[in-house]
NUMAR-676077 format. One record per atom (N, C-alpha, C, O): residue number from 1; x, y, z. Coordinates in Angstrom, 1 decimal. Each point is the difference from the previous one (the first is absolute). Example, Ala and Ser with C-alpha at 12.3 -4.5 7.8 and 13.67 -1.06 7.14 Angstrom:
// NUMAR-676077
{1,{13.2,-5.7,7.8}}
{1,{-0.9,1.2,0.0}}
{1,{0.9,1.2,0.0}}
{1,{1.0,0.0,0.7}}
{2,{-1.4,1.1,-1.4}}
{2,{0.9,1.1,0.0}}
{2,{-0.8,1.1,0.8}}
{2,{0.5,1.1,0.1}}
//
This chain:
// NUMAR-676077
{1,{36.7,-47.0,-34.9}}
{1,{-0.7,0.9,-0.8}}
{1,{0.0,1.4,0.8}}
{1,{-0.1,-0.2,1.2}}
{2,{0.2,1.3,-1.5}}
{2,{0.5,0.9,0.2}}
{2,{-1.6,0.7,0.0}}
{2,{-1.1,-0.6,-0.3}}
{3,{1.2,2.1,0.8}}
{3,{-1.5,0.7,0.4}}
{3,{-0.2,0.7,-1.3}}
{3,{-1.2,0.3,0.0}}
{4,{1.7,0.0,-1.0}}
{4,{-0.4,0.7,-0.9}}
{4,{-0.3,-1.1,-0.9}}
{4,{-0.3,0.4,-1.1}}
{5,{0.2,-2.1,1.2}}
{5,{-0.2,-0.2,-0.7}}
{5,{-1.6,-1.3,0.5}}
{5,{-0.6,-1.0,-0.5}}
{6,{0.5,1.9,1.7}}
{6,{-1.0,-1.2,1.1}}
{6,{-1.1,1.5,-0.4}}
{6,{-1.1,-0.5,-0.3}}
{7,{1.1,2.0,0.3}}
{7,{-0.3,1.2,-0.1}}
{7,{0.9,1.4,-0.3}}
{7,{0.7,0.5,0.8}}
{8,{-0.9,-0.1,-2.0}}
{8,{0.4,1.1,-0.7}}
{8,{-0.2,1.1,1.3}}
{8,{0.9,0.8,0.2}}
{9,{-1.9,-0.6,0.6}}
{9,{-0.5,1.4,0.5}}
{9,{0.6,-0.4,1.5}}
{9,{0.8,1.0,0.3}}
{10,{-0.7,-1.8,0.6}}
{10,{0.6,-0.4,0.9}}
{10,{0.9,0.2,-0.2}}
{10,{0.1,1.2,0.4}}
{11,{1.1,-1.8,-0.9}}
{11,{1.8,0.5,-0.8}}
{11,{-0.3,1.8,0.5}}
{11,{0.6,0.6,0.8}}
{12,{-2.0,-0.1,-1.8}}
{12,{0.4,1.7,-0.1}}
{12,{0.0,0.3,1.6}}
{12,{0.8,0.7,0.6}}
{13,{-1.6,-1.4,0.0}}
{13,{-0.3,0.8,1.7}}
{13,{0.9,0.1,0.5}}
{13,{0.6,1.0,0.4}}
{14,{-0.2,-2.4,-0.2}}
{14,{2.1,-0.4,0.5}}
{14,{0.8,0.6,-0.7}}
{14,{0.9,0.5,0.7}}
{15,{-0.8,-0.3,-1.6}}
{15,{1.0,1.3,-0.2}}
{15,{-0.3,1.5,0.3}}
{15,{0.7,1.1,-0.2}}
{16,{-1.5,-1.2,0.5}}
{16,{0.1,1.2,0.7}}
{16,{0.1,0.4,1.4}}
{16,{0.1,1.0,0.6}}
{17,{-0.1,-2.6,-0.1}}
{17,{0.4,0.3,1.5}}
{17,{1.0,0.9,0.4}}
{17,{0.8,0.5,-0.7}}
{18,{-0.7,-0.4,1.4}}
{18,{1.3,0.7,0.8}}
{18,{1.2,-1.2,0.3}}
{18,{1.2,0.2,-0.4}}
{19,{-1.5,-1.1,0.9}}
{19,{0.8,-1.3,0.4}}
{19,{-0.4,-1.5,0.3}}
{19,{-0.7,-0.3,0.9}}
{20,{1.0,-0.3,-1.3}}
{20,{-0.2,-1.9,0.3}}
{20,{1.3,-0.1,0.7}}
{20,{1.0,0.6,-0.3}}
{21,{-1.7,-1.8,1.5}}
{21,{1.4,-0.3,1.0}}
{21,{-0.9,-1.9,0.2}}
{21,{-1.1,-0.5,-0.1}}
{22,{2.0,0.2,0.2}}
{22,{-0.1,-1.5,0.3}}
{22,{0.6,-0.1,2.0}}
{22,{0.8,0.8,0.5}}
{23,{-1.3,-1.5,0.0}}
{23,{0.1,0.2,1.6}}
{23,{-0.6,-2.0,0.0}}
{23,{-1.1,-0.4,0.0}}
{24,{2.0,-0.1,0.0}}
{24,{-0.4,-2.1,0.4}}
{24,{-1.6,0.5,-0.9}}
{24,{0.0,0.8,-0.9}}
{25,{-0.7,-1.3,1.2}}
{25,{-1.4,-0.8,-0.8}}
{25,{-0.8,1.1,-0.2}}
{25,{-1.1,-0.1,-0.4}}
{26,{1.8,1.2,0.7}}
{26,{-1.2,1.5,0.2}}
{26,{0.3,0.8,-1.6}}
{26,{1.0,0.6,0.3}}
{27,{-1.4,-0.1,-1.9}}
{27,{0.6,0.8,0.0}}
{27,{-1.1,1.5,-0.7}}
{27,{-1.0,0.0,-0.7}}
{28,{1.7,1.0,1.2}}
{28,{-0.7,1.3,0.7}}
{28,{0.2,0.9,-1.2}}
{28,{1.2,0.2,-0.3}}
{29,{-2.0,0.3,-0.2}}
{29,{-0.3,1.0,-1.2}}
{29,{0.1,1.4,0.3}}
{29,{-0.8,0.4,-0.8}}
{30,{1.1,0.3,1.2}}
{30,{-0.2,1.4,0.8}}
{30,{-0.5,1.1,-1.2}}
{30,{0.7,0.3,-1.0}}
{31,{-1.7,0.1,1.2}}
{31,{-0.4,1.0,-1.2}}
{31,{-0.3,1.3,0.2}}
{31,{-0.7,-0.1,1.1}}
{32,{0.7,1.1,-1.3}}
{32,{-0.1,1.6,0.2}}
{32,{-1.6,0.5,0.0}}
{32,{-0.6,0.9,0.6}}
{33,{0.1,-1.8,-1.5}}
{33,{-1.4,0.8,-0.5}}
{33,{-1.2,-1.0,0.9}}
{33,{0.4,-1.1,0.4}}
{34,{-1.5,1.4,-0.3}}
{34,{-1.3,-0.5,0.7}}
{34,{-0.8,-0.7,-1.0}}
{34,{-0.6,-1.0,0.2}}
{35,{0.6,1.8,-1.5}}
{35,{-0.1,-0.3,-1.0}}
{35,{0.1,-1.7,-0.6}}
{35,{-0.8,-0.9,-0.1}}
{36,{2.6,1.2,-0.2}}
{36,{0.6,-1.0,0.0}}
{36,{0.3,-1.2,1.0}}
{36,{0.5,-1.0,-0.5}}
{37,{-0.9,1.1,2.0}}
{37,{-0.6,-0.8,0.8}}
{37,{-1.1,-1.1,0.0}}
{37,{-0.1,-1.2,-0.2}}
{38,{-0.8,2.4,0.3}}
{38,{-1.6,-0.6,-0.7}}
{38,{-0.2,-0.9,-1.3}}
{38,{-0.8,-1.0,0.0}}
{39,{1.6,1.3,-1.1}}
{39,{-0.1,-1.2,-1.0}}
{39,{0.5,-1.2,-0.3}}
{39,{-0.4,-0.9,-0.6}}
{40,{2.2,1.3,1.5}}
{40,{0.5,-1.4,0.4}}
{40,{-0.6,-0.5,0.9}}
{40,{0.3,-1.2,-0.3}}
{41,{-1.0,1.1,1.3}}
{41,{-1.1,-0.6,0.7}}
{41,{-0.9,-0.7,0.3}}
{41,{-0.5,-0.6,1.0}}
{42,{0.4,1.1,-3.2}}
{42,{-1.4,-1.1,-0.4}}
{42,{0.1,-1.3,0.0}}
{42,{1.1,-0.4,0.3}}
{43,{-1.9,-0.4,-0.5}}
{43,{0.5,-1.1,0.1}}
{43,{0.5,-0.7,-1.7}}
{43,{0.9,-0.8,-0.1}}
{44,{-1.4,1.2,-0.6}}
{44,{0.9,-0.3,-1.1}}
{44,{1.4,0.1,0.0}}
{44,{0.8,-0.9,-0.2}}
{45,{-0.6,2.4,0.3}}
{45,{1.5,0.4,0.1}}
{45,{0.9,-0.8,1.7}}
{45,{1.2,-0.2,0.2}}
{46,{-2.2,-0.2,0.6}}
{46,{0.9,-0.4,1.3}}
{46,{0.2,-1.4,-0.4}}
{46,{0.7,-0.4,0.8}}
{47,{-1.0,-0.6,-1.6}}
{47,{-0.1,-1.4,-0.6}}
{47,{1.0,0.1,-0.3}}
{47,{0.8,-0.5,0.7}}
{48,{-0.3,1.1,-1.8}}
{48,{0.8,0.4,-1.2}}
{48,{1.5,0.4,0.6}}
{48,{1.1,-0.3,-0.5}}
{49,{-1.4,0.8,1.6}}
{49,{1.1,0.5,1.0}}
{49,{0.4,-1.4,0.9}}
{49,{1.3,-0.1,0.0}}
{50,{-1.8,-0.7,0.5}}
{50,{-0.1,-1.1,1.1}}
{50,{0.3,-0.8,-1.1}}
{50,{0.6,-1.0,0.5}}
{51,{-0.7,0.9,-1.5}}
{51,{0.4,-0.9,-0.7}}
{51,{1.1,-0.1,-0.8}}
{51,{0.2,-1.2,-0.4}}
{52,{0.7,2.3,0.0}}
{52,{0.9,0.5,-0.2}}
{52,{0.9,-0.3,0.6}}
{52,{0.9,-0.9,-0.4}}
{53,{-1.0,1.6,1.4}}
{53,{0.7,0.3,1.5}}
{53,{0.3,-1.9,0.4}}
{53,{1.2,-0.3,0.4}}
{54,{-1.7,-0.3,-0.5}}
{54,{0.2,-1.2,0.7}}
{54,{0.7,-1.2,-1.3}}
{54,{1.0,-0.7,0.0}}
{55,{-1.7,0.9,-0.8}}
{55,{1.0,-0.8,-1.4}}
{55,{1.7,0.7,0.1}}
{55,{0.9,-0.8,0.0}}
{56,{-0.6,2.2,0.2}}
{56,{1.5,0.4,0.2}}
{56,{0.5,-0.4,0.9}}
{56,{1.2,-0.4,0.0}}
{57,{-2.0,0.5,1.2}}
{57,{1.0,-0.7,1.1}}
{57,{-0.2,-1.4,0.0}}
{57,{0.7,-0.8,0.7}}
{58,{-1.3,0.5,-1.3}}
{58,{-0.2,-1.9,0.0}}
{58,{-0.8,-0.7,1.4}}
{58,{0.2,-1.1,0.3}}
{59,{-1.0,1.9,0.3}}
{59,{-0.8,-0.8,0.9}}
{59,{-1.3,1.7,0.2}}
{59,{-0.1,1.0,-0.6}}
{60,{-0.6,-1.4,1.6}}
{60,{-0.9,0.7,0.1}}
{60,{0.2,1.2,0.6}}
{60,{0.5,-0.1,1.1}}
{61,{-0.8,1.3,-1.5}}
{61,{0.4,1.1,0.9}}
{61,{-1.2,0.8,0.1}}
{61,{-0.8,-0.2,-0.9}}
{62,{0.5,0.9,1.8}}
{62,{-0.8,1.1,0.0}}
{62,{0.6,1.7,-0.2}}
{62,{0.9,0.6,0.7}}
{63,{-1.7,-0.2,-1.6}}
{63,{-0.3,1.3,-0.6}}
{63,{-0.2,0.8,0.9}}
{63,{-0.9,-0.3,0.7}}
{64,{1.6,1.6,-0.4}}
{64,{-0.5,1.1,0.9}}
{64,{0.0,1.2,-0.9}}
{64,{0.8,0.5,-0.7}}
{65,{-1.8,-0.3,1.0}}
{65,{-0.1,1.9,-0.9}}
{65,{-0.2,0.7,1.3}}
{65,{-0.9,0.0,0.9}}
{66,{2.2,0.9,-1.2}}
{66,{0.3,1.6,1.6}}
{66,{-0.2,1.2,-1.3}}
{66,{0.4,0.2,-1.2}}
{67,{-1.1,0.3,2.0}}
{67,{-0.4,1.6,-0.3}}
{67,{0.9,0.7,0.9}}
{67,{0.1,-0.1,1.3}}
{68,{0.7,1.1,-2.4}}
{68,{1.8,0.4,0.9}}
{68,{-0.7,1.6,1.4}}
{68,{0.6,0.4,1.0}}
{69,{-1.7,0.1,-1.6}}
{69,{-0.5,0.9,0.9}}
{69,{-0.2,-0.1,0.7}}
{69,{0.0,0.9,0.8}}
{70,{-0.4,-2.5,-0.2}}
{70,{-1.1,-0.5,1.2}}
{70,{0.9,0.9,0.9}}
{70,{-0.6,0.8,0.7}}
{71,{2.0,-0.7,-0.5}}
{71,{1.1,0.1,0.9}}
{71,{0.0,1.5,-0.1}}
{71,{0.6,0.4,1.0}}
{72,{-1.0,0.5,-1.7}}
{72,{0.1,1.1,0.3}}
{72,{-1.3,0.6,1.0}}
{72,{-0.8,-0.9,0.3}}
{73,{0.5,2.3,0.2}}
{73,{-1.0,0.4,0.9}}
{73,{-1.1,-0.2,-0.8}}
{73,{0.1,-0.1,-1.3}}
{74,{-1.5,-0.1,2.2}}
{74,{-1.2,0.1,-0.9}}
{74,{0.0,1.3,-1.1}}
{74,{0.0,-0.2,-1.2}}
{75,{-0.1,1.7,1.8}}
{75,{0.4,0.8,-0.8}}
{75,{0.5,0.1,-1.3}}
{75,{-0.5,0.4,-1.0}}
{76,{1.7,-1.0,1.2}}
{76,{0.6,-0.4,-1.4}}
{76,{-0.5,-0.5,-0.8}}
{76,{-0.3,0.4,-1.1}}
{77,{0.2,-1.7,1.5}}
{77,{-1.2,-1.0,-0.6}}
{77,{-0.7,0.7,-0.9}}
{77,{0.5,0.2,-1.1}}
{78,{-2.2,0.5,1.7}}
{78,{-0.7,0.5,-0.3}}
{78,{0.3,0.6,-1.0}}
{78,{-0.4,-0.3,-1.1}}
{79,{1.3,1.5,1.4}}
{79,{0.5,0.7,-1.8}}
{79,{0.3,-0.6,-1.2}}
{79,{-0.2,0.4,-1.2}}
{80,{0.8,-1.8,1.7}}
{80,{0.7,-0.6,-0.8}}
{80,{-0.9,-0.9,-0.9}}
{80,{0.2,-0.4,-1.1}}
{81,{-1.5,0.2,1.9}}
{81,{-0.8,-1.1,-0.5}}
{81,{-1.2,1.0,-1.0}}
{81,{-0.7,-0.4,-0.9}}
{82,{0.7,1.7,1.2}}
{82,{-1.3,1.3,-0.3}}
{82,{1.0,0.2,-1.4}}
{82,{-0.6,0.1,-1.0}}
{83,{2.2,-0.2,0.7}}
{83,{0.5,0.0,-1.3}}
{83,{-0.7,-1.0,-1.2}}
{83,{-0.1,0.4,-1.2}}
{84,{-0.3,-1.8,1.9}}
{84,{-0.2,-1.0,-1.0}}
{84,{-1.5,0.4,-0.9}}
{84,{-1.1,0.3,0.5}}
{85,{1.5,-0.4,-1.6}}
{85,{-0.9,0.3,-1.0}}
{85,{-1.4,-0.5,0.1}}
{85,{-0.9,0.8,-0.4}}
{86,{0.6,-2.2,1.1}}
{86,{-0.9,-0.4,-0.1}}
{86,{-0.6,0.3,1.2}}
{86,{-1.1,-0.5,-0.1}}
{87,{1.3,1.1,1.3}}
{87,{-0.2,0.6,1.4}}
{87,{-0.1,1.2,-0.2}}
{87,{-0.5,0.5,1.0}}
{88,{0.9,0.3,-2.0}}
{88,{-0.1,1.5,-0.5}}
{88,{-1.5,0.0,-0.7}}
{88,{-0.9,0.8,0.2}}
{89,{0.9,-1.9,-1.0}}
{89,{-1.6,0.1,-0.9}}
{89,{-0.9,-0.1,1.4}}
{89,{-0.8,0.8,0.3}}
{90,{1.1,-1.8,0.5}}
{90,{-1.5,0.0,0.6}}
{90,{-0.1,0.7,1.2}}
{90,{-0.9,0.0,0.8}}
{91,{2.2,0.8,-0.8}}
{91,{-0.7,1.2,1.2}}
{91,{-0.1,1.5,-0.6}}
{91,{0.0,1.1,0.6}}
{92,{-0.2,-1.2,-2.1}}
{92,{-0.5,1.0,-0.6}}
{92,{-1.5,-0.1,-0.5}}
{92,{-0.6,0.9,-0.5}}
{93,{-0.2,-2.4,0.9}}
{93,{-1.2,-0.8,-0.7}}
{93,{0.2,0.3,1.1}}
{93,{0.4,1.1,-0.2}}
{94,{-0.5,-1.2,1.5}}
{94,{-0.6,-0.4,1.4}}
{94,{-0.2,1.6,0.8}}
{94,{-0.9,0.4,0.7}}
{95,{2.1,0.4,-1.3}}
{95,{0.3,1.3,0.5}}
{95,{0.1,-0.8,1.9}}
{95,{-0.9,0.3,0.8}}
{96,{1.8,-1.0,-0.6}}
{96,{0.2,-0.4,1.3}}
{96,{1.7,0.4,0.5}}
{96,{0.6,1.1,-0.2}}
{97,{-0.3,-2.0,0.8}}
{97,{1.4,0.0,0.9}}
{97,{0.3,-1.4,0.5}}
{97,{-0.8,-0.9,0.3}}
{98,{2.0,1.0,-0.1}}
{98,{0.6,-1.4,0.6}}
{98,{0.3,0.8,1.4}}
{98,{0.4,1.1,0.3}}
{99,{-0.6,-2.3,0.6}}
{99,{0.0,0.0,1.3}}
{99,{1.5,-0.5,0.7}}
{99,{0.9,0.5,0.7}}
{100,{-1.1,-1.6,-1.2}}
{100,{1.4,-1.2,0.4}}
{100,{0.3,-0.8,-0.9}}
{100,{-1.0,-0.3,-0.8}}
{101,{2.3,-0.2,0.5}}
{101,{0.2,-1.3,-0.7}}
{101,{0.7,-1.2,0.5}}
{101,{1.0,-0.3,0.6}}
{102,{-2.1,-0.5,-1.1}}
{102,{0.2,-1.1,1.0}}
{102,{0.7,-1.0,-1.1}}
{102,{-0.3,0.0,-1.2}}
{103,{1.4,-1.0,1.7}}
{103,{0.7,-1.0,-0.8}}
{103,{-0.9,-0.8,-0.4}}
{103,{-1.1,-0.2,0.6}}
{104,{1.4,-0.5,-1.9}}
{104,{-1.5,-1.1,-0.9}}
{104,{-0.1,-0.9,1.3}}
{104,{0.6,0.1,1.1}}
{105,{-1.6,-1.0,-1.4}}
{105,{-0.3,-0.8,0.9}}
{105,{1.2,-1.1,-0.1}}
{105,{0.7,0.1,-1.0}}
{106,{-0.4,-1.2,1.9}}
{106,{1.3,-0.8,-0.1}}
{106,{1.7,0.5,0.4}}
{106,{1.1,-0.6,0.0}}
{107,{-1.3,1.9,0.3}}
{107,{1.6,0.5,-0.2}}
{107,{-0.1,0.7,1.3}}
{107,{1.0,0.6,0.3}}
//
């Protein structure tokens, strides 16, 4: 069974990755946005993934979701993350600033 047909909105997230790579029992989602991080993450959408993911290769694999920035400087980061629409609303509601960005928890 295929992801678009286990989740319509999952399918959309993964396609918009940047890249899937298969590595033995590991396989790694690499995505551009923080955004798009955060909701493949959920646990709905990470089921849907782990389950996927392991029906194609035919035994159990685990799911990695990489955020492609972590690797660039904090600096970078930061700009990159003050772009995302939903981090733009709430530091316009908070009238705040980002300090650092730290990788999701797990990664």
């Amino acid at each position: 069974m295929s992801i678009e047909e286990k989740s319509a909105i999952t399918a959309v997230y993964v396609q918009k990755a940047e890249r899937v790579e298969r590595a033995g029992d590991i396989v790694q989602i690499v995505v551009t946005s923080p955004t798009q991080l955060s909701l493949l993450q959920s646990k709905e959408h990470k089921t849907v993934l782990d389950t996927a993911a392991s029906e194609l290769v035919g035994k159990a694999v685990s799911v990695s979701l990489i955020m492609k920035d972590q690797q660039q400087k904090d600096g970078t980061a930061v700009e990159s993350v003050k772009n995302e629409p939903l981090v733009k609303r709430f530091l316009e509601v908070f009238r705040g600033d980002l300090a650092q960005v730290k990788p999701a928890k797990g990664e």
